[in-house]
N, C-alpha and C positions, 0 to 999 in steps of 0.2 A: 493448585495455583493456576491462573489461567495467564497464556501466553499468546503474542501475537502470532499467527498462521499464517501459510502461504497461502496464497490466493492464485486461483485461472484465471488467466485471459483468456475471453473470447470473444473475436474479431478482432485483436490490437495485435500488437509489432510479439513475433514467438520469441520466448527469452531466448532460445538455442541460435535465432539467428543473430538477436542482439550479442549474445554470447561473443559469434566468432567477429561479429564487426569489431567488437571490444578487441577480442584479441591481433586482429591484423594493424590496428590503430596501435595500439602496445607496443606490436614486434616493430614496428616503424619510428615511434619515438624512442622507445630504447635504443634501435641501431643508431639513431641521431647521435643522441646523449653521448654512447661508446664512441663513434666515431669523433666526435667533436672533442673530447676529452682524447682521448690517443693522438689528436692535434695538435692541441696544447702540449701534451708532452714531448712530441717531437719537437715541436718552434724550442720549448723547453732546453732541450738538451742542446739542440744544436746553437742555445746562445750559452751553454756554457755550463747549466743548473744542472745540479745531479737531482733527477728524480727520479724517483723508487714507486712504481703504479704497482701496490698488490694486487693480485687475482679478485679475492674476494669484493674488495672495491666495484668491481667492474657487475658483480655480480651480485650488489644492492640496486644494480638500476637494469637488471635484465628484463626481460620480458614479460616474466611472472611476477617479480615485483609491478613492473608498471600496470599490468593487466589489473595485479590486487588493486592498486591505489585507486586506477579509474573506473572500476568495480563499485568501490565503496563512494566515489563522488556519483557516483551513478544512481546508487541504492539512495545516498541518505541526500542527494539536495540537484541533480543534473536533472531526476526527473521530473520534478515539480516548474520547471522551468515552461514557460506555455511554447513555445517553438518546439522544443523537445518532448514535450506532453503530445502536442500535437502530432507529430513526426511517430510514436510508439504507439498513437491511440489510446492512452491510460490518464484518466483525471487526477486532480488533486481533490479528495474529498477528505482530507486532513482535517480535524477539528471539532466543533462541536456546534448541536442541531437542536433546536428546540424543537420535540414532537406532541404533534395530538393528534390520538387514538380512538376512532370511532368501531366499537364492536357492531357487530352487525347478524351475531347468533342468537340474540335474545331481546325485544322490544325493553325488557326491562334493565340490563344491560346498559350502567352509566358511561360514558367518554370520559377517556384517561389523557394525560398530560405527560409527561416526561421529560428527559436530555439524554440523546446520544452522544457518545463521546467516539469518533472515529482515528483510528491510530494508523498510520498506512508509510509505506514507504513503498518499494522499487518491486520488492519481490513478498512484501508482507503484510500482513492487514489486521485489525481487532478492532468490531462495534462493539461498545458498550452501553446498553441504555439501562437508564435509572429511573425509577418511579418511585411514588410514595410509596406500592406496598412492595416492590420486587425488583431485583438487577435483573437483566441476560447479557451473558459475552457471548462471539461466532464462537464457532468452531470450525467453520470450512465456510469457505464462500469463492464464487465467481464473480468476476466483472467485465460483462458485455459492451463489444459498442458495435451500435446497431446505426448506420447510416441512417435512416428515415426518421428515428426516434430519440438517439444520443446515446446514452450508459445506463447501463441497465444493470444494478448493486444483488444480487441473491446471496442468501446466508442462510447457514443450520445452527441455530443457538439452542442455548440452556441457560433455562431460566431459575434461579433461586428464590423464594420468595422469601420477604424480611422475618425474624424471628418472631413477632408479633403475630403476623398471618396467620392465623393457625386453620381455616377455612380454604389456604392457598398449599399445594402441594406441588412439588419440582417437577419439571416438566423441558420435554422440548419443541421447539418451535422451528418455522420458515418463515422469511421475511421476502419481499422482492420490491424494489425502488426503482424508480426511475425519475433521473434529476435530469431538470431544466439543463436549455442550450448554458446559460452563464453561472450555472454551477452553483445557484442560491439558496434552490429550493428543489425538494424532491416528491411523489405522491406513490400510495404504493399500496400492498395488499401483506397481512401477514394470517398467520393459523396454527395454532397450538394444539398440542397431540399429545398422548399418554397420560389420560385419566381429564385433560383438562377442555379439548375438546371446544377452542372460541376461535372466532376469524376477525375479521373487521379490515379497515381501511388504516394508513396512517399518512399523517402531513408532515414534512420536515423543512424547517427555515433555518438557514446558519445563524450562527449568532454573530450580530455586527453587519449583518447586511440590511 
């Protein structure tokens, strides 16, 4: 069963530093929250209310709680935010791509068609493209940003070819993309290895743009 992987950054915001900013943000809303609530229970008391503040209480809005919550607003939807994309260096290439595949090993060697389907969040990633005769998912990939030239997509996939194929045997491959400044459209190079031995060019346009 194939799952989404984590992905490198290179050149964008290091998760370890994003890490501790997480974290100092955390310890600060949290100290809020406690203090603001042990406030309230003081005005509390001293108009008269018996209130009973359990420990544990205090202890769903610590630190690590708060760090977990803003972790996960982080992972599944703060990054996609373009101010905050911006700010980390990390696109949204969420979605799905119409490709066409020009081989470039063999003059006799037809052009192929496809859909990628790209699954990505904060800290994880999964291309899957589909063809008439074959899928491939990554397995490892990077994603560059390169000042002069934008983001730059590298992946290590495996390919399965359809049960039909019987002239296609499993294989793995590299890919390497580079998508436009408004994130439309991508151009790139890929090359398959282990018995299968083709390279060629590939186009990708999102779908909806």
């Amino acid at each position: 069963m194939v799952h989404d992987h984590e992905y490198a950054l290179l050149g964008g915001s290091n998760r370890s530093h994003v890490g501790r900013w997480l974290a100092g943000i955390a310890s600060a809303i949290s100290a809020g929250i406690v203090f603001l609530i042990l406030s309230l229970v003081d005005i509390a008391k001293a108009s008269g209310l018996n209130v009973n503040l359990p420990p544990t209480a205090l202890s769903l809005i610590g630190a690590g709680a708060v760090y977990g919550a803003l972790y996960w607003l982080l992972d599944r939807y703060l990054w996609r935010r373009k101010p905050i994309g911006l700010l980390l260096k990390v696109p949204d290439l969420a979605g799905t791509w119409n490709v066409q595949g020009t081989p470039l090993h063999s003059s006799a060697a037809l052009p192929w068609e496809g859909r990628i389907t790209i699954v990505q969040s904060w800290d994880k990633l999964r291309i899957h493209l589909k063809t008439k005769q074959s899928s491939s998912d990554s397995l490892s990939a990077a994603l560059q940003h390169d000042s002069a030239i934008g983001y730059v997509l590298m992946y290590h996939y495996r390919n399965q070819p359809g049960v039909t194929e019987r002239d296609m045997a499993p294989h793995h491959g590299f890919a390497e993309l580079t998508f436009a400044a408004d994130g439309l459209s991508a151009t790139g190079d890929y090359f398959n290895g282990r018995g299968r031995n083709t390279f060629g060019t590939m186009k990708l346009i999102r779908e909806g743009s």
